[in-house]
C-alpha positions in Angstrom: -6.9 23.1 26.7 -7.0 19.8 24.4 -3.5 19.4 25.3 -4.2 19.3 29.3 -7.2 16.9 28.3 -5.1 14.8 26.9 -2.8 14.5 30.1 -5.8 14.0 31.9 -6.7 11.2 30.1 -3.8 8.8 30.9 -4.6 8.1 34.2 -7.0 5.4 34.3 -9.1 7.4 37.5 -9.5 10.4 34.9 -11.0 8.4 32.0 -14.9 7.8 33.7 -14.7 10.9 35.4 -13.7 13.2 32.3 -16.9 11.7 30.7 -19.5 12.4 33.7 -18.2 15.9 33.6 -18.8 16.2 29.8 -15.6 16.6 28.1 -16.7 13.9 25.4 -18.8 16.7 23.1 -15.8 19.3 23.1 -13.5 16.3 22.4 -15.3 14.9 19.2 -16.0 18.4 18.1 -12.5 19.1 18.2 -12.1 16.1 16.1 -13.3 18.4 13.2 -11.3 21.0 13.6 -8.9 22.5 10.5 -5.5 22.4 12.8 -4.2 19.2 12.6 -2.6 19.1 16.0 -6.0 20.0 18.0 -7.1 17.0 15.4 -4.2 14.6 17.2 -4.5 15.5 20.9 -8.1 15.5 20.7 -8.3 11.9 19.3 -5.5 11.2 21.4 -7.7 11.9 24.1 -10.2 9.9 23.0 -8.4 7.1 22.3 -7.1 7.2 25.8 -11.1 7.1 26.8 -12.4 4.7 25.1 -10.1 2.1 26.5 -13.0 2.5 29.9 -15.9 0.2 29.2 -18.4 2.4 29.2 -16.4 5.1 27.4 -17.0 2.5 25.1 -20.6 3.4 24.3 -20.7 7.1 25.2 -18.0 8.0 22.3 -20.3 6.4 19.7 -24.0 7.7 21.8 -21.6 11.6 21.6 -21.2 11.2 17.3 -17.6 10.2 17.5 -17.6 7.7 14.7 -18.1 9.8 11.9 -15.1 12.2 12.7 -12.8 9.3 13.7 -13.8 7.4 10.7 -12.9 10.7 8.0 -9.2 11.3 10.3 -8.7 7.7 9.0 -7.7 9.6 5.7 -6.0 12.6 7.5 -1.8 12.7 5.8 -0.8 12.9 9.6 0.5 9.3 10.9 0.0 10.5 14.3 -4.0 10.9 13.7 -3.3 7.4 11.6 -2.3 5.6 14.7 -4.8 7.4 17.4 -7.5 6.6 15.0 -7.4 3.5 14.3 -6.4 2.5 17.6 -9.6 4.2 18.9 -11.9 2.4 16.6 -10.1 -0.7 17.8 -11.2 0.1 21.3 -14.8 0.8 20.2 -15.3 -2.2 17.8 -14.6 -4.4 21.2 -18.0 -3.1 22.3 -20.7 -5.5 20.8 -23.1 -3.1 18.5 -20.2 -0.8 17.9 -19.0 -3.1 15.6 -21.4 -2.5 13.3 -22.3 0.8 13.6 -18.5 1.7 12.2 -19.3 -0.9 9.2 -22.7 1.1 8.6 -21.1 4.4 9.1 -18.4 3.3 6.3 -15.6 2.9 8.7 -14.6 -0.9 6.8 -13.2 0.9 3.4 -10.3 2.9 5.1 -9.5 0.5 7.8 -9.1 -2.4 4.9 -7.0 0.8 2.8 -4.6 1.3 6.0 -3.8 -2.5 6.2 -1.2 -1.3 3.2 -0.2 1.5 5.0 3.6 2.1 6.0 3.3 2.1 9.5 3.4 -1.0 11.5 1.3 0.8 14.1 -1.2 2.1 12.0 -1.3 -1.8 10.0 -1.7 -3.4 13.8 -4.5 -0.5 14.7 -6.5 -1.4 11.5 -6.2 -4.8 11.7 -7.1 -5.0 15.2 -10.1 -3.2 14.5 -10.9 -5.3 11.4 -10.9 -8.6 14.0 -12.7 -7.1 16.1 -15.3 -5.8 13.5 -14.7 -9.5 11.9 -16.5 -11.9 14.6 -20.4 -10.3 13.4 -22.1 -12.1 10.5 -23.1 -8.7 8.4 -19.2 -7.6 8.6 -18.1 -11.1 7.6 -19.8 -10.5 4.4 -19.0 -7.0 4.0 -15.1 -7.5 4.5 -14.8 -10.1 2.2 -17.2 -7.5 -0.5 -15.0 -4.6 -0.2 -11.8 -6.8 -1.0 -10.3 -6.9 2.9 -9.2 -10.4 2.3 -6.3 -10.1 -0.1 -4.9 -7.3 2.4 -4.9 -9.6 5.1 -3.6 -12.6 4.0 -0.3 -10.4 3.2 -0.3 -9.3 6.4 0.4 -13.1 7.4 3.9 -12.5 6.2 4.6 -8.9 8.4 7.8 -8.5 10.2 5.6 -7.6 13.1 4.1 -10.5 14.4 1.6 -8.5 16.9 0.2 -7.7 13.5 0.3 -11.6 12.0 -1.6 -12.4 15.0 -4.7 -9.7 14.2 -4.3 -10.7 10.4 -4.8 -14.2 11.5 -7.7 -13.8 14.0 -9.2 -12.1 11.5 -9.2 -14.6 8.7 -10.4 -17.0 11.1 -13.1 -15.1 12.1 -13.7 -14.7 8.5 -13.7 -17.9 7.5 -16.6 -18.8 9.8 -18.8 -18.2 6.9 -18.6 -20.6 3.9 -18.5 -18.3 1.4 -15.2 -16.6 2.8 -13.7 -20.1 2.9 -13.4 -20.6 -0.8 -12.4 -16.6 -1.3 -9.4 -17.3 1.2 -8.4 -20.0 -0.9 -9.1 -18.2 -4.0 -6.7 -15.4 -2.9 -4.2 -17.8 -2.4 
């Protein structure tokens, strides 16, 4: 069944109506669940709905942060990349930004910036910009040591993922304490 809502979720005229017709609690539920592959098509999913504006909101309103935040940690690259690309999505929406912060969503974003997958690196960091242009986050990615990661991602083969690096360390540097960390981490 996860695996048909995940089809259904592709087409951009599914993504509202799948929500009005309540598939978002079985969805985040299923983001709990002990198989990893329900785990993966059900975020799947989810990261195909939150790319809708008000999807945006109704993932967060339905609980789905703290599941998607904990399958930041899952082995399985797959649930990696849907992941973080999901909180990406969500961190666009202003307020969602910092609920992840508050539900501890910064820690393994900043710990997949070293992670081996370009996708997963791009994901993160995305989400980390987006995360980055609110005061309180400002502060709290340059506390829980998100600068040093970011600043090597200048030099990525990828340069999608120089471009978030960058962003972010803009972002970041909007606040004068940040200014003399960048420079302090080189």
């Amino acid at each position: 069944v996860v695996m048909v809502l995940w089809n259904l979720s592709i087409n951009p005229d599914n993504k509202a109506r799948m929500v009005e017709k309540g598939a978002l609690p079985g969805l985040v539920a299923l983001l709990r669940s002990p198989e990893e592959r329900i785990q993966e098509l059900a975020v799947g999913a989810l990261r195909n709905l939150s790319v809708q504006h008000d999807n945006k909101t109704r993932i967060v309103q339905e609980g789905g942060l703290s599941p998607l935040i904990a399958l930041l940690k899952s082995p399985v690259v797959n649930i990696l990349q849907h992941a973080s690309a999901c909180l990406r999505n969500l961190s666009v929406r202003e307020g969602n930004d910092v609920k992840i912060a508050i539900e501890g969503g910064l820690g393994p974003l900043i710990a997949l910036l070293a992670h081996p997958s370009a996708e997963v690196q791009l994901h993160a960091c995305g989400a980390i910009r987006n995360m980055s242009v609110n005061d309180e986050n400002k502060v709290k990615i340059a506390r829980d040591v998100g600068l040093r990661p970011l600043i090597e991602l200048l030099s990525s083969s990828v340069v999608e993922i120089q471009e978030q690096a960058v962003i972010a360390l803009r972002n970041l540097c909007a606040n004068s304490e940040n200014q003399t960390k960048v420079v302090q981490e080189g």
